[in-house]
PDB file of N, CA, C and O in Angstrom:
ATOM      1  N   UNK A   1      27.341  36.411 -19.024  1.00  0.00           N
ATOM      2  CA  UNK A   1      25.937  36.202 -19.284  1.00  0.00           C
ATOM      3  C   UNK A   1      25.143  37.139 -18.380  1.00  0.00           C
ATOM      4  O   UNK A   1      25.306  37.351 -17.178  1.00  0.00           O
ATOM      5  N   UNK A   2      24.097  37.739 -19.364  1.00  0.00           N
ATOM      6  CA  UNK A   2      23.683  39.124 -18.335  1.00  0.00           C
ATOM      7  C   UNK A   2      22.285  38.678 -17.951  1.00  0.00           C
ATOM      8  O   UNK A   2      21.807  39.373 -17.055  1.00  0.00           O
ATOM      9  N   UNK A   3      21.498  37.695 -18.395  1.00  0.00           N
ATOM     10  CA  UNK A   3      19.930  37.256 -18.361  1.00  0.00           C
ATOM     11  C   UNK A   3      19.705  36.029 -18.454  1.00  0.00           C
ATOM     12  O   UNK A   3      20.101  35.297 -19.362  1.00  0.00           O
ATOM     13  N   UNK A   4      18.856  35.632 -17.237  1.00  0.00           N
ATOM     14  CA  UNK A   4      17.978  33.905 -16.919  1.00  0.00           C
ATOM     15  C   UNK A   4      17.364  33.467 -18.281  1.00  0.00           C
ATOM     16  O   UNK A   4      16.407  34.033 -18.810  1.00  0.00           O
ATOM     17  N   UNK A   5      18.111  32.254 -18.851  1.00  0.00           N
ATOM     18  CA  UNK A   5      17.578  31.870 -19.761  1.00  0.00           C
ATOM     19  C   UNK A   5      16.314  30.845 -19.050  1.00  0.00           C
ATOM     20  O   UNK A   5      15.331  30.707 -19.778  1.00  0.00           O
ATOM     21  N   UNK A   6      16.279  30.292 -18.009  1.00  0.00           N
ATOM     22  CA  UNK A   6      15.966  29.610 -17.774  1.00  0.00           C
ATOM     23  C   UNK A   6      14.553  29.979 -16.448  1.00  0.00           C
ATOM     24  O   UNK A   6      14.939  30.227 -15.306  1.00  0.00           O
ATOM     25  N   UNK A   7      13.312  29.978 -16.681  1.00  0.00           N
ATOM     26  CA  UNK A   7      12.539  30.268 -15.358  1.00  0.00           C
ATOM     27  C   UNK A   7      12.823  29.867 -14.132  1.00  0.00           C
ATOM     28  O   UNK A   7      14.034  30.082 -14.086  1.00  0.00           O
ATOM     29  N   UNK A   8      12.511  29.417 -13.077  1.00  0.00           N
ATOM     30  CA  UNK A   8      12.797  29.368 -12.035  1.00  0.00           C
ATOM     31  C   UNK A   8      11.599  27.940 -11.515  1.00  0.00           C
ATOM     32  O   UNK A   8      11.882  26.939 -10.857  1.00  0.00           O
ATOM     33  N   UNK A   9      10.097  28.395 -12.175  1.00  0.00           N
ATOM     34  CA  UNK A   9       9.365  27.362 -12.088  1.00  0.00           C
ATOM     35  C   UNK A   9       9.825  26.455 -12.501  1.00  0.00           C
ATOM     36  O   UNK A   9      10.050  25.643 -11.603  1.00  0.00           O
ATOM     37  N   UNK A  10      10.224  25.993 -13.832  1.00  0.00           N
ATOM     38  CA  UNK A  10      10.633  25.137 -14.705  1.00  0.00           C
ATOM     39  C   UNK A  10      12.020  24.062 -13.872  1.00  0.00           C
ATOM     40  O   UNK A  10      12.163  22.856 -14.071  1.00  0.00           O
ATOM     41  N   UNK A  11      12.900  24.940 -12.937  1.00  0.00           N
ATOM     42  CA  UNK A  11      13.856  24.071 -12.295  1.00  0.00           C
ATOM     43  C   UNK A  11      13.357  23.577 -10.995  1.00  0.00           C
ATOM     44  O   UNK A  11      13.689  22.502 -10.494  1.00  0.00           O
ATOM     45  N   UNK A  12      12.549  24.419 -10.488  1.00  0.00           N
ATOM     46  CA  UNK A  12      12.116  24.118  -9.342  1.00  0.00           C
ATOM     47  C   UNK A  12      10.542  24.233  -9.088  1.00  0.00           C
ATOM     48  O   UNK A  12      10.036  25.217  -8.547  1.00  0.00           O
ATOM     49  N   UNK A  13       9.649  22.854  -9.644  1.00  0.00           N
ATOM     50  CA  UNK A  13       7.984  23.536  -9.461  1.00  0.00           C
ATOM     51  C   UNK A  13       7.716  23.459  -8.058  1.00  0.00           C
ATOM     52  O   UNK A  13       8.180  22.732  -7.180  1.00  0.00           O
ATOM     53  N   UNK A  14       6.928  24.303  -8.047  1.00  0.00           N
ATOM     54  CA  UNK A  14       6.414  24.729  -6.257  1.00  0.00           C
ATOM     55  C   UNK A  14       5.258  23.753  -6.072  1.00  0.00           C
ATOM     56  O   UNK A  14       5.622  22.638  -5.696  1.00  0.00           O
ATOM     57  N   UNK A  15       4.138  23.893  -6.224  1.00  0.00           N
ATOM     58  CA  UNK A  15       3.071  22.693  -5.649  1.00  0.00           C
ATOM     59  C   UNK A  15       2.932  21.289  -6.234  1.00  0.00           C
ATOM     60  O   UNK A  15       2.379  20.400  -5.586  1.00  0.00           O
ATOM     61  N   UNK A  16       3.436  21.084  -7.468  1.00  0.00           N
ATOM     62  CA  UNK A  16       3.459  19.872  -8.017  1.00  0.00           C
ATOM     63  C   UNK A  16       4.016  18.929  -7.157  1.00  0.00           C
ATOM     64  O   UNK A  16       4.881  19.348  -6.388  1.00  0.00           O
ATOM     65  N   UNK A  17       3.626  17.399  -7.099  1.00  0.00           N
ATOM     66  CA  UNK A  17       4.089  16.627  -6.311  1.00  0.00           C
ATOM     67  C   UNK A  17       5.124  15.552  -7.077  1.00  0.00           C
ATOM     68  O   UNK A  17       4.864  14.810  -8.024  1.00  0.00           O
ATOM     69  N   UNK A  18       6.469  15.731  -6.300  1.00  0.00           N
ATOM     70  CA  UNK A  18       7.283  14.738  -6.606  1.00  0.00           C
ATOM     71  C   UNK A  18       7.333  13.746  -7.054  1.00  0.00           C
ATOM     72  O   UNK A  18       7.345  12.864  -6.195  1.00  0.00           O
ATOM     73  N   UNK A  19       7.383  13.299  -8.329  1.00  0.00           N
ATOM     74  CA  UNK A  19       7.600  12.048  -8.493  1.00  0.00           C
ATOM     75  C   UNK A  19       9.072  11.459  -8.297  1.00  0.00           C
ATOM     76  O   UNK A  19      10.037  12.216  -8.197  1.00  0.00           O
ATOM     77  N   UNK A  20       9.201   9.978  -8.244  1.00  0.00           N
ATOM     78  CA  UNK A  20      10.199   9.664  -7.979  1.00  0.00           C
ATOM     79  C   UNK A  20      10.098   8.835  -9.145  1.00  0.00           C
ATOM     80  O   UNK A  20       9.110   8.849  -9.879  1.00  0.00           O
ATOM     81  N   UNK A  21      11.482   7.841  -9.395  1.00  0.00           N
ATOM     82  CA  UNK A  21      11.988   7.159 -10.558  1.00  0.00           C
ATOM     83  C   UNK A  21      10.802   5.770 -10.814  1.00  0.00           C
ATOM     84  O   UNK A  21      10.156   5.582 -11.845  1.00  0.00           O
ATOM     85  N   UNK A  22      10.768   4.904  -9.525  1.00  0.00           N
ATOM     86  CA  UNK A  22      10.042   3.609  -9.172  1.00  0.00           C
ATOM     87  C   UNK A  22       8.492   4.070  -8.857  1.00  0.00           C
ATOM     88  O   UNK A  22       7.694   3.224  -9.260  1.00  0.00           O
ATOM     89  N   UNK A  23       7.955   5.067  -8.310  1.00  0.00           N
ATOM     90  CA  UNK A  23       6.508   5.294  -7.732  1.00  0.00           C
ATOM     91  C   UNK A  23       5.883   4.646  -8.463  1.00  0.00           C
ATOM     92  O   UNK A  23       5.128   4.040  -7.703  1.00  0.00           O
ATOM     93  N   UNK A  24       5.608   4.264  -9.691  1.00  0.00           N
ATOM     94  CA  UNK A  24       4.642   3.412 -10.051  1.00  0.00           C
ATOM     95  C   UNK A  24       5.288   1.998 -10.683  1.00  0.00           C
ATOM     96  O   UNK A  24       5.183   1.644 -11.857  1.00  0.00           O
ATOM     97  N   UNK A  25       5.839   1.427  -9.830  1.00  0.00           N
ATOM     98  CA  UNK A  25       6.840   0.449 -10.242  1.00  0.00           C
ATOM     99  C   UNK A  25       5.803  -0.945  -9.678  1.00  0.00           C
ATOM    100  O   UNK A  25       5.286  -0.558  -8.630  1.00  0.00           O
ATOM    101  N   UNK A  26       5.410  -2.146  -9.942  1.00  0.00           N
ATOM    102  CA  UNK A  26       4.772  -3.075  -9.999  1.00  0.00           C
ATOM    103  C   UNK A  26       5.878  -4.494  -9.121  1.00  0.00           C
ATOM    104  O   UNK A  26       6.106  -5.547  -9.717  1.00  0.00           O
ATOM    105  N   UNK A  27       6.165  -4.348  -8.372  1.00  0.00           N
ATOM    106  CA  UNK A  27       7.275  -5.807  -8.111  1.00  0.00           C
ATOM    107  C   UNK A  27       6.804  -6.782  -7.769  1.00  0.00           C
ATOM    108  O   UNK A  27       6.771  -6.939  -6.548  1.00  0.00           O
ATOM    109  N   UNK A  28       6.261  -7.813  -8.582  1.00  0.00           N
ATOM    110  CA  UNK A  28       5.141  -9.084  -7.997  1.00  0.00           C
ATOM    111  C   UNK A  28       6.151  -9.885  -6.694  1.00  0.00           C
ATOM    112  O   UNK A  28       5.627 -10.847  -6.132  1.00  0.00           O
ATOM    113  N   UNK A  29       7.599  -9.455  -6.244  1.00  0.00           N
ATOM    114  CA  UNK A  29       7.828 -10.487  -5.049  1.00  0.00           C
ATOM    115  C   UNK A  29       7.279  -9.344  -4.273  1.00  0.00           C
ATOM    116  O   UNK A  29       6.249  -9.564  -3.636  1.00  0.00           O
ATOM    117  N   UNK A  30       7.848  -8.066  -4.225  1.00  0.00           N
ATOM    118  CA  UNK A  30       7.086  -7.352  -3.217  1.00  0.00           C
ATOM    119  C   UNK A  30       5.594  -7.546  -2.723  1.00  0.00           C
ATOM    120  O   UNK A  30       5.543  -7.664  -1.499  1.00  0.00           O
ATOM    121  N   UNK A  31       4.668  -7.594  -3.203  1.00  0.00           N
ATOM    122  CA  UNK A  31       3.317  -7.610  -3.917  1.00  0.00           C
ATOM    123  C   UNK A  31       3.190  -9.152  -2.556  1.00  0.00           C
ATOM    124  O   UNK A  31       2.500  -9.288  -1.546  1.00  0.00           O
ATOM    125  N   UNK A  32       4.170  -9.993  -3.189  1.00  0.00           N
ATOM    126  CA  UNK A  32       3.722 -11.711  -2.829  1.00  0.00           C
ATOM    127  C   UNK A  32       4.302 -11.647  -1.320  1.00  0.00           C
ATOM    128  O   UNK A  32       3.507 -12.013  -0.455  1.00  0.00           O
ATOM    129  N   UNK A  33       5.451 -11.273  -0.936  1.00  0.00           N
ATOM    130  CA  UNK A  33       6.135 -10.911   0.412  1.00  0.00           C
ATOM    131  C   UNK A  33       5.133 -10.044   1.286  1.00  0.00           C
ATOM    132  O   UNK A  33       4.810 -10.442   2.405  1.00  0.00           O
ATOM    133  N   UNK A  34       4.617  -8.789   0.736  1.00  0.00           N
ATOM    134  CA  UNK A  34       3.560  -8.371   1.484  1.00  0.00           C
ATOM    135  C   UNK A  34       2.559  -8.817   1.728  1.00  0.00           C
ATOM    136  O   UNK A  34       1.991  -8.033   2.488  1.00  0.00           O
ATOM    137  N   UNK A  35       1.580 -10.185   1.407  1.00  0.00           N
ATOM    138  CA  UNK A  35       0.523 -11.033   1.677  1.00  0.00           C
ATOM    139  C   UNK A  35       1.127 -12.130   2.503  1.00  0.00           C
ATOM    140  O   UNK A  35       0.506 -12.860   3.275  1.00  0.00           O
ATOM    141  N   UNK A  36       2.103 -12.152   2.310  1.00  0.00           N
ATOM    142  CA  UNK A  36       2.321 -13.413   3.214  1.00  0.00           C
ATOM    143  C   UNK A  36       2.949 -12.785   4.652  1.00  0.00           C
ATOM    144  O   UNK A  36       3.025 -13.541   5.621  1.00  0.00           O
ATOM    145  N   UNK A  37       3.293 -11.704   4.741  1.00  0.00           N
ATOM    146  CA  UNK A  37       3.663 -11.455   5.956  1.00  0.00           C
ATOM    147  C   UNK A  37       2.011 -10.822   6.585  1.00  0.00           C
ATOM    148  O   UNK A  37       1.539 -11.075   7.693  1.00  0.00           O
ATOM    149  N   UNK A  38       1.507 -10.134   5.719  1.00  0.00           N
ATOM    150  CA  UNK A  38      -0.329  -9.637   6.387  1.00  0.00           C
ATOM    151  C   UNK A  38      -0.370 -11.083   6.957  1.00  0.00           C
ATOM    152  O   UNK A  38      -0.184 -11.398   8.132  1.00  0.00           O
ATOM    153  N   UNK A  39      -0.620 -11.819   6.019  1.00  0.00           N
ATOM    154  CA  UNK A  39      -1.431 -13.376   6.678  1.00  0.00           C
ATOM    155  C   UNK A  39      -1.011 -13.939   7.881  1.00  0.00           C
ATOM    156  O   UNK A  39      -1.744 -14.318   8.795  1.00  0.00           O
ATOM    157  N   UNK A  40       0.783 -13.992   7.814  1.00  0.00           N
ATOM    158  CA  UNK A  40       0.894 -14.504   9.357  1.00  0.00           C
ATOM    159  C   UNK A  40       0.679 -13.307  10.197  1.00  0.00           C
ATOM    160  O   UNK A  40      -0.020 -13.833  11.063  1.00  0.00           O
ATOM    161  N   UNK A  41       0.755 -12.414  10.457  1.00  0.00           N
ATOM    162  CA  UNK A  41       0.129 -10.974  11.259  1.00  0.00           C
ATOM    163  C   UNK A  41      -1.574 -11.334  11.328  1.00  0.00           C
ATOM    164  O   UNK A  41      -2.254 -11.205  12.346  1.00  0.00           O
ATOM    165  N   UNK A  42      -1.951 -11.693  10.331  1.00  0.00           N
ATOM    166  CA  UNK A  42      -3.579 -11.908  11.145  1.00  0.00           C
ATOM    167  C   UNK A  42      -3.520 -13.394  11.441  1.00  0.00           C
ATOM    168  O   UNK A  42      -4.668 -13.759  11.693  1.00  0.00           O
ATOM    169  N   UNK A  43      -2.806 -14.238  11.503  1.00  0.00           N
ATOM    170  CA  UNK A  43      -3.125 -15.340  11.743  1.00  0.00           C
ATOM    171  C   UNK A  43      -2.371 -15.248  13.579  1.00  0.00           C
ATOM    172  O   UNK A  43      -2.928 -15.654  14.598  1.00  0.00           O
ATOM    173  N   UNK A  44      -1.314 -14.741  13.498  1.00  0.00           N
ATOM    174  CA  UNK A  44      -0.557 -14.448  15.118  1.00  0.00           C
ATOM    175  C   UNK A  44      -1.942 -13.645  15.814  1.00  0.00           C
ATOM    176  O   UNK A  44      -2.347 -14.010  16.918  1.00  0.00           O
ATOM    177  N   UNK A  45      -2.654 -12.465  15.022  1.00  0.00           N
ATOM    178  CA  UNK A  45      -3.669 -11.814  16.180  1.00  0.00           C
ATOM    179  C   UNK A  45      -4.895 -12.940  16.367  1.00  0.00           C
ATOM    180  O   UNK A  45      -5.486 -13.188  17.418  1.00  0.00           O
ATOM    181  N   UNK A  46      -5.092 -13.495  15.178  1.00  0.00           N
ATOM    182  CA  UNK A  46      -6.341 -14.611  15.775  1.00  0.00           C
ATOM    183  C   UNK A  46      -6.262 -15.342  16.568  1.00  0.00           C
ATOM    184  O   UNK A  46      -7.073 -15.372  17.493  1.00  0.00           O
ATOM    185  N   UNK A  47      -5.110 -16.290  16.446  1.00  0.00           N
ATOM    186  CA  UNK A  47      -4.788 -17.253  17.814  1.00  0.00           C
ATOM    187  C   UNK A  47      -4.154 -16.338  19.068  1.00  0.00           C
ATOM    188  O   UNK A  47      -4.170 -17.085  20.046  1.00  0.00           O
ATOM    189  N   UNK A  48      -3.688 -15.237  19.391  1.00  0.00           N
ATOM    190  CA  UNK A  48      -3.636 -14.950  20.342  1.00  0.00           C
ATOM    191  C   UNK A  48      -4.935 -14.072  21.180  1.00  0.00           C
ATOM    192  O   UNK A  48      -4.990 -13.795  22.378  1.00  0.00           O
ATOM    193  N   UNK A  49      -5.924 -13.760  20.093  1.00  0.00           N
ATOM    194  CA  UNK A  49      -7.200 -13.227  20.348  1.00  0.00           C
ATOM    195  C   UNK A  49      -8.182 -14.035  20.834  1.00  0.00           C
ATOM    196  O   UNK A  49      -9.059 -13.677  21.621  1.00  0.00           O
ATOM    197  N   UNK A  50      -7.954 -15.805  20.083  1.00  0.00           N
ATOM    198  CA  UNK A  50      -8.612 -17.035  20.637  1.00  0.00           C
ATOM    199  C   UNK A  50      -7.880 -17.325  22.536  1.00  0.00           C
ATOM    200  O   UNK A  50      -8.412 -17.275  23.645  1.00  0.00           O
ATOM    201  N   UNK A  51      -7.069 -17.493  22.261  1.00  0.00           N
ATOM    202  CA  UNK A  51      -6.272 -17.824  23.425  1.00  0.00           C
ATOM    203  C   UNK A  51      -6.941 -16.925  24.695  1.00  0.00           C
ATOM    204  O   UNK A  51      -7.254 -17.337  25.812  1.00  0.00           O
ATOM    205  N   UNK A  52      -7.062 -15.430  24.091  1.00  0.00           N
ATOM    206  CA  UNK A  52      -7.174 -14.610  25.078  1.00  0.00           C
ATOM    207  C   UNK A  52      -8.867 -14.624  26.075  1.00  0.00           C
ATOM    208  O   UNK A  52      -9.135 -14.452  27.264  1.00  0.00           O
ATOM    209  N   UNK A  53      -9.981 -15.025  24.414  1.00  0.00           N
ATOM    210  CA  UNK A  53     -11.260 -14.808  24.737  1.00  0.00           C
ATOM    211  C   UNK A  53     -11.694 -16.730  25.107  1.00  0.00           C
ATOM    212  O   UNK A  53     -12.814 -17.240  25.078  1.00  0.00           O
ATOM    213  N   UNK A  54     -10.773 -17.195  25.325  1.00  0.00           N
ATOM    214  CA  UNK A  54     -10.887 -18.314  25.833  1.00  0.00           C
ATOM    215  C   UNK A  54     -10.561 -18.738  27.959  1.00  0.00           C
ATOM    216  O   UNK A  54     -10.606 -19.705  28.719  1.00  0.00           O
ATOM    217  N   UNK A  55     -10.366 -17.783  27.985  1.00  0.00           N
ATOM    218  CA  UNK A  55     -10.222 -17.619  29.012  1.00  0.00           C
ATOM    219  C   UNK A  55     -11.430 -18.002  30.237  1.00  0.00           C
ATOM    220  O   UNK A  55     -12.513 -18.076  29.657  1.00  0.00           O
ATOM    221  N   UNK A  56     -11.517 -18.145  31.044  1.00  0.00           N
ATOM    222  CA  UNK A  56     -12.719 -18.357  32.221  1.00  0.00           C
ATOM    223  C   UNK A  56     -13.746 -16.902  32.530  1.00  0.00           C
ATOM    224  O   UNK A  56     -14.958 -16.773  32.700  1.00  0.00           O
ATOM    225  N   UNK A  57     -12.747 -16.061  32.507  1.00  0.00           N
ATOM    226  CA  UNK A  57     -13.347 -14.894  33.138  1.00  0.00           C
ATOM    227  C   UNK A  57     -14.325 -13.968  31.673  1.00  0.00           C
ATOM    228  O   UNK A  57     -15.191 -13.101  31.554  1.00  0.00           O
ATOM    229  N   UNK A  58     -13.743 -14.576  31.085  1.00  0.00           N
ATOM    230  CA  UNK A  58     -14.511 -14.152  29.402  1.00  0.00           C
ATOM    231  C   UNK A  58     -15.979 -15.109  29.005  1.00  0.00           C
ATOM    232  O   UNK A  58     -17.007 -14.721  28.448  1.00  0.00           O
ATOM    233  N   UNK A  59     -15.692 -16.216  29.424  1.00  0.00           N
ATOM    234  CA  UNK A  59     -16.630 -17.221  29.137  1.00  0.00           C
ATOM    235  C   UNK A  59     -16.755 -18.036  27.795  1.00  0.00           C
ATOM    236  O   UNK A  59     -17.627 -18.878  27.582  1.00  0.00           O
ATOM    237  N   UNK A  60     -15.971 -17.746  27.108  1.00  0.00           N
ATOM    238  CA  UNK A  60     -15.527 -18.258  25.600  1.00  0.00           C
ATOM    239  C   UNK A  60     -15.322 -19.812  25.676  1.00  0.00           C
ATOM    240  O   UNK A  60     -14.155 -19.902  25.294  1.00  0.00           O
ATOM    241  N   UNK A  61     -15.662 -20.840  25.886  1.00  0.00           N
ATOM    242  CA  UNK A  61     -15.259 -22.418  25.765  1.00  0.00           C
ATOM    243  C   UNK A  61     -15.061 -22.872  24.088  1.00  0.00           C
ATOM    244  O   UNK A  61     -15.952 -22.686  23.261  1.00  0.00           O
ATOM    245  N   UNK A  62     -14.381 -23.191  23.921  1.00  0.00           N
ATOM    246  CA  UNK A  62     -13.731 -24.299  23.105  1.00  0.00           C
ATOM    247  C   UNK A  62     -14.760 -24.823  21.974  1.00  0.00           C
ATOM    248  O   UNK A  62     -15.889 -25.042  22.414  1.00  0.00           O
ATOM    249  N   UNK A  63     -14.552 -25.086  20.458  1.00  0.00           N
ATOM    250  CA  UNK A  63     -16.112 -25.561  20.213  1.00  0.00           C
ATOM    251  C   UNK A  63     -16.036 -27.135  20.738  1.00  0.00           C
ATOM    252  O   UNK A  63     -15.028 -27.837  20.653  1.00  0.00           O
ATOM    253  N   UNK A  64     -17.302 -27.542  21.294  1.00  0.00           N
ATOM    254  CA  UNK A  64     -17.618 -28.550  21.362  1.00  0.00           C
ATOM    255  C   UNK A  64     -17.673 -29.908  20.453  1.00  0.00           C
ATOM    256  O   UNK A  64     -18.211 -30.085  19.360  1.00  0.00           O
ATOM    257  N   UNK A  65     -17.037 -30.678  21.164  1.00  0.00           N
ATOM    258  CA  UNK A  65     -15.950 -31.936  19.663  1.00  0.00           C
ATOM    259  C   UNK A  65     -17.892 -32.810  19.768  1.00  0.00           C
ATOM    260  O   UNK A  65     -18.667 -32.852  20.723  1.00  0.00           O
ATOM    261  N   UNK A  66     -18.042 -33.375  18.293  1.00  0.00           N
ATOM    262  CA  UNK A  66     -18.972 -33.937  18.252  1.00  0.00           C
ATOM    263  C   UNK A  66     -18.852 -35.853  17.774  1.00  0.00           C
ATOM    264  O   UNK A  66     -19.873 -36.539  17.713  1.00  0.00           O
TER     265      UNK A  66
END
């Protein structure tokens, strides 16, 4: 065989961006696993953010029980 049947762009495109097989793949446990781990992550920084601005030297008191 004496000549490229084939371009070179065509096997290999230069600036186009990769797709992969899954990139637009939808997985509702993923989706549900990722909210529930955010939530305890902001729920661990709130109570340790309470804890912290509760302190004396902060001046933060407690709410007041009625």
């Amino acid at each position: 065989m004496t000549r490229t049947t084939m371009k070179a762009e065509a096997v290999h495109p230069g600036d186009e961006a990769t797709s992969y097989l899954f990139d637009n793949w939808f997985d509702p446990i993923e989706a549900g696993l990722r909210e529930r781990v955010r939530g305890f992550i902001e729920t661990m920084l709130e109570t340790e953010l309470e804890a912290v601005l509760a302190r004396p030297r902060y001046g933060r008191q407690p709410a007041a029980r009625q």
